[in-house]
C-alpha positions as CSV (number, residue, x, y, z in Angstrom):
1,X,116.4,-47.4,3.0
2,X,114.0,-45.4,0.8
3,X,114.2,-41.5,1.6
4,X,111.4,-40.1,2.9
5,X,108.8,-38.6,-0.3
6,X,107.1,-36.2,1.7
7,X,109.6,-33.6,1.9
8,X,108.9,-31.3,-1.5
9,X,105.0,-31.7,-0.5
10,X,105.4,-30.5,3.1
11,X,107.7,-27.6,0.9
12,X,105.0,-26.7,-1.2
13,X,102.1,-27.0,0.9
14,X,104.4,-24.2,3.3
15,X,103.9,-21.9,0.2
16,X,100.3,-22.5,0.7
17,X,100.4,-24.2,-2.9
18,X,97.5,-26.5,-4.1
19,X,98.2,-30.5,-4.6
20,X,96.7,-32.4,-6.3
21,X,97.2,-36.8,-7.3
22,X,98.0,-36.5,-10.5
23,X,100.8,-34.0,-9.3
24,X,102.5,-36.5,-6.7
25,X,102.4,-39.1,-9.1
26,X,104.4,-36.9,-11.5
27,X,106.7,-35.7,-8.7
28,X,107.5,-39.8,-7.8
29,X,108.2,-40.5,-11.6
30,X,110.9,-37.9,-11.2
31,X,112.6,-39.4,-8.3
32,X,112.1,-42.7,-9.7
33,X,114.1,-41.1,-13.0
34,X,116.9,-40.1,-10.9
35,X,117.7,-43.1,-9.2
36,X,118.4,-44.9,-12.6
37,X,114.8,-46.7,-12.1
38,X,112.2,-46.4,-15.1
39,X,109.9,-49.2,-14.4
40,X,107.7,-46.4,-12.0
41,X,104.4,-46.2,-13.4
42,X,102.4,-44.6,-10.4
43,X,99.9,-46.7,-10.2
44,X,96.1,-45.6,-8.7
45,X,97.2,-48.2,-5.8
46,X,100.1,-46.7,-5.3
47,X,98.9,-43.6,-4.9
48,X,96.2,-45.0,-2.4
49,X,98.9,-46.4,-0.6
50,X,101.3,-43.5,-0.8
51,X,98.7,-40.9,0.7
52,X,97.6,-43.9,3.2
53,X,101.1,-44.6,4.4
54,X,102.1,-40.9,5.2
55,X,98.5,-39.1,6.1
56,X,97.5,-37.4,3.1
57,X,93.8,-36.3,3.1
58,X,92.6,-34.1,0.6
59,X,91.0,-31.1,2.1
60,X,89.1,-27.8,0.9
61,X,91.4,-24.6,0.9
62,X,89.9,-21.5,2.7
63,X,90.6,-18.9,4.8
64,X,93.6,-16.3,5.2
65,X,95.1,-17.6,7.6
66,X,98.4,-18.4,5.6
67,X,98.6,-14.5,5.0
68,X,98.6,-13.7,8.6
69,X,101.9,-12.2,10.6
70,X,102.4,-14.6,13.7
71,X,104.8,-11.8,15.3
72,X,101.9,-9.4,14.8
73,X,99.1,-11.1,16.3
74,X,101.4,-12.7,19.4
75,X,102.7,-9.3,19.9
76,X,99.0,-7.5,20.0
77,X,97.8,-10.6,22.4
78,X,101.0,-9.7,24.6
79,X,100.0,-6.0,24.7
80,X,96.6,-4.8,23.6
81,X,94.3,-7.9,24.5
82,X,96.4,-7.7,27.7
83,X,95.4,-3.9,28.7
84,X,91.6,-4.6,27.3
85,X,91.2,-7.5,29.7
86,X,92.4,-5.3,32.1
87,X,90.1,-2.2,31.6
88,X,87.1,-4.6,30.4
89,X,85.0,-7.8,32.3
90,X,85.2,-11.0,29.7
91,X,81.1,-9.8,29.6
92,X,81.6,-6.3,28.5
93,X,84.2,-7.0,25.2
94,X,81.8,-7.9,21.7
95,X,81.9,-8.3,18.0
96,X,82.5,-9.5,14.7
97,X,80.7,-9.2,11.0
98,X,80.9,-11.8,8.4
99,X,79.4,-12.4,4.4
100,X,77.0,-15.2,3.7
101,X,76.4,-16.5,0.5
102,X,73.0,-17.0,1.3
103,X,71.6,-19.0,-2.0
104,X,75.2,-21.1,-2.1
105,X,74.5,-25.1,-2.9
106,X,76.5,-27.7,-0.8
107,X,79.7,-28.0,-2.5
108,X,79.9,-32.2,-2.4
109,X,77.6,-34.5,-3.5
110,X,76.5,-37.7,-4.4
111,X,77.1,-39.7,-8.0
112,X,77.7,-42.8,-10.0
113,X,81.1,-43.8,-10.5
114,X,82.5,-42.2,-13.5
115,X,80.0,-39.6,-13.4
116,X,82.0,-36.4,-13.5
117,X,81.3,-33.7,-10.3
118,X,80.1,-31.2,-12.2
119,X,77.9,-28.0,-11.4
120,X,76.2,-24.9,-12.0
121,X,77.6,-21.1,-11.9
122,X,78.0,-20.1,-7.9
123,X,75.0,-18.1,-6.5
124,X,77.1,-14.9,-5.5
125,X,73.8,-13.4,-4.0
126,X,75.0,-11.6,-0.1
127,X,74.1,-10.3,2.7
128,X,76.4,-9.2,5.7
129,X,75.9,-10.3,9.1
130,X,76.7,-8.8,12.2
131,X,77.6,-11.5,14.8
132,X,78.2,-9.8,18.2
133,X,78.5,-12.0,20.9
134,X,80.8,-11.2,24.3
135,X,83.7,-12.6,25.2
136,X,82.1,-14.9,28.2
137,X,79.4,-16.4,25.6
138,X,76.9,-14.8,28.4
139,X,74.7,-12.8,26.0
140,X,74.1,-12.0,22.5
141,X,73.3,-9.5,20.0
142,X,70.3,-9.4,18.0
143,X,71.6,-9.9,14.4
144,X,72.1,-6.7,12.1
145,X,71.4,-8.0,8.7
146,X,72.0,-5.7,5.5
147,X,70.8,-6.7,2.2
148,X,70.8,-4.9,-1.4
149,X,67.0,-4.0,-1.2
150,X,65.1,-1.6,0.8
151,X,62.1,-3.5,0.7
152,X,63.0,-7.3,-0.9
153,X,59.6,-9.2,-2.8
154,X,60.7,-12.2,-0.2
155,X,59.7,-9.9,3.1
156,X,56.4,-8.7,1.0
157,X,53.6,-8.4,4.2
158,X,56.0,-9.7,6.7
159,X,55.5,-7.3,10.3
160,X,58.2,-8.6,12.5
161,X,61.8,-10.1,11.4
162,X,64.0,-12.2,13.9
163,X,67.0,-9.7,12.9
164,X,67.3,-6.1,12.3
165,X,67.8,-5.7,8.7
166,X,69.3,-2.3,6.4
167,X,70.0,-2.3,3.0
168,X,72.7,-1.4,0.9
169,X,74.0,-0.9,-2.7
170,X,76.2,-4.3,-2.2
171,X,74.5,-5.4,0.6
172,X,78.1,-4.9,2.5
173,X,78.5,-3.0,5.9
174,X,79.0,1.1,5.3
175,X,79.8,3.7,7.4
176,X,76.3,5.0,7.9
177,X,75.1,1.8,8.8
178,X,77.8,0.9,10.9
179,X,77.6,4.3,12.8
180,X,73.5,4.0,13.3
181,X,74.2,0.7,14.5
182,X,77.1,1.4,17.2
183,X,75.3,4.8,18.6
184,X,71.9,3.3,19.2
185,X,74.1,0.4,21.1
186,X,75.7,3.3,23.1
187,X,72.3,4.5,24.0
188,X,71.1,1.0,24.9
189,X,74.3,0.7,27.2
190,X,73.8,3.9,28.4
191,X,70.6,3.1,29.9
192,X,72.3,0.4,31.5
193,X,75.2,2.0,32.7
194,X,77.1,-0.7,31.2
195,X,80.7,0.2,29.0
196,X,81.6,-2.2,26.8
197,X,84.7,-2.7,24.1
198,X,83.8,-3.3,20.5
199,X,86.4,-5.5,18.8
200,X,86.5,-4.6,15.3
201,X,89.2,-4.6,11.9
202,X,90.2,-1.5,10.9
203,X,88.3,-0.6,7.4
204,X,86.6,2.1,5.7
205,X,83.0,0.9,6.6
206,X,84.5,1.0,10.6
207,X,84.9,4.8,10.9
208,X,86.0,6.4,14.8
209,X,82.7,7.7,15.9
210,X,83.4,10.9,18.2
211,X,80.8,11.3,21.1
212,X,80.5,7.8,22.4
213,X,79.9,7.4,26.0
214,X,79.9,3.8,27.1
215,X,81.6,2.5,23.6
216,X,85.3,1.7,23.3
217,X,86.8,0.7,20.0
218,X,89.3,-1.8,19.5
219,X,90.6,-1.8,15.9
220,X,92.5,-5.5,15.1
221,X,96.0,-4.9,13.2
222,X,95.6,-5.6,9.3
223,X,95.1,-9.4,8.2
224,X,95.0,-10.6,11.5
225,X,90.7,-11.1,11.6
226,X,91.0,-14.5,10.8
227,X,93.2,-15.3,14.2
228,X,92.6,-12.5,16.6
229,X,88.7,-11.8,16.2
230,X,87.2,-13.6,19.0
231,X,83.9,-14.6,16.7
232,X,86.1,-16.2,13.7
233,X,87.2,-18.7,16.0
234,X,84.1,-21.2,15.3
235,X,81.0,-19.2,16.3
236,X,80.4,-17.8,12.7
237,X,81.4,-21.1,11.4
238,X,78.6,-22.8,13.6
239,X,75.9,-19.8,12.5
240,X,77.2,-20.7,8.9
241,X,76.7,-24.4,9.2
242,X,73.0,-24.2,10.9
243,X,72.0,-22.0,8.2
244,X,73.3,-24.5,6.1
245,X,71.8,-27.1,7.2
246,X,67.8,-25.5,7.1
247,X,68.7,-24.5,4.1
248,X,69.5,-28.1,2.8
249,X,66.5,-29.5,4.5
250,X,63.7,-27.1,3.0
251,X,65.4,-27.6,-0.6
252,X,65.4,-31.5,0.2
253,X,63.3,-33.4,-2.5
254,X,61.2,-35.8,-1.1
């Protein structure tokens, strides 16, 4: 009976470490080696057949999710989601931000056999989003979108926008902004009489804001967004992919 191969991959993919074919092959001329047997060449086939026989896909590597402490995140579910949901109706608890590479290319595509995938430099050109959607999926924010440019050439003579849009240095989130942003939601609430929790990370462009009256923060423990913020679990991803996707089609050539 053959031993199972699998065992070092499962090992290094539990360090979070890349894999590649070339490296199994390797990896299978060194068992081969020290079971007395040198007539291993790791064939292409057998490679196909290897990854076929034990459900190996090859798949992009993103997020931090690795990085993230399970015991933190199950304890905060256990005790501070528990006391928000408690204090707070599934409508009234919002928020999340995210980075979109707005100019990125689709990172696959199409080519003759033997043609080598190759590409251009990545657009690193940003803008920061704020996605604030409540827990219930019952109502949504208007988009807060904050670019480098006061006035950018592309809004030239445009009125109205679909979002609100700021500017920035970096086109990331800062204090100022994020402060505007959260006390003219207070005042919006306000009117309403309506108090609502704001589920945020804790970072420097997230500063307590004294004076709120129908705005409670929720700060996340550190490297836990990726699992515990309620809009990282698919609704940025969707936003992301529909953008995506008009992007794609009005650069389509016809």
């Amino acid at each position: 009976m053959r031993r199972p191969e699998t065992e070092d991959v499962d090992c290094a993919r539990s360090k979070n470490l890349p894999l590649s074919g070339p490296i199994l092959v390797e990896k299978a001329k060194e068992f081969d080696k020290r079971l007395g047997d040198t007539s291993f060449t790791g064939s292409t086939g057998w490679l196909d057949r290897f990854k076929s026989r034990h459900g190996i896909v090859m798949k992009r590597i993103c997020g931090e999710s690795a990085a993230v402490c399970q015991e933190t995140t199950e304890g905060w579910k256990d005790t501070q989601l528990k006391k928000i949901l408690e204090e707070f109706s599934p409508d009234d608890i919002f928020m999340d931000e995210t980075g979109l590479f707005f100019k990125c290319l689709p990172n696959r595509t199409l080519a003759l056999k033997g043609e080598k995938g190759t590409g251009g430099k990545i657009p690193q050109e940003r803008i920061t989003l704020i996605v604030a959607a409540n827990m219930s999926g019952t109502e949504k924010l208007p988009l807060l979108t904050i670019g480098k440019f006061q006035k950018p050439r592309c809004l030239k003579n445009i009125k109205t926008l679909p979002t609100e849009y700021k500017a920035s240095t970096k086109a990331w989130m800062t204090g100022a902004i994020f402060e505007d942003w959260v006390r003219r939601l207070d005042r919006k609430y306000l009117l309403k009489g309506r108090s609502i929790a704001l589920v945020i990370d804790n970072c420097p462009a997230h500063p307590a804001i004294e004076s709120l009256k129908m705005i409670t923060f929720v700060f996340l423990p550190p490297n836990t967004t990726s699992i515990l913020q309620p809009c990282n679990q698919g609704i940025i991803q969707a936003l992301k992919m529909h953008y995506k996707t008009r992007f794609e089609e009005s650069h389509r050539i016809h």
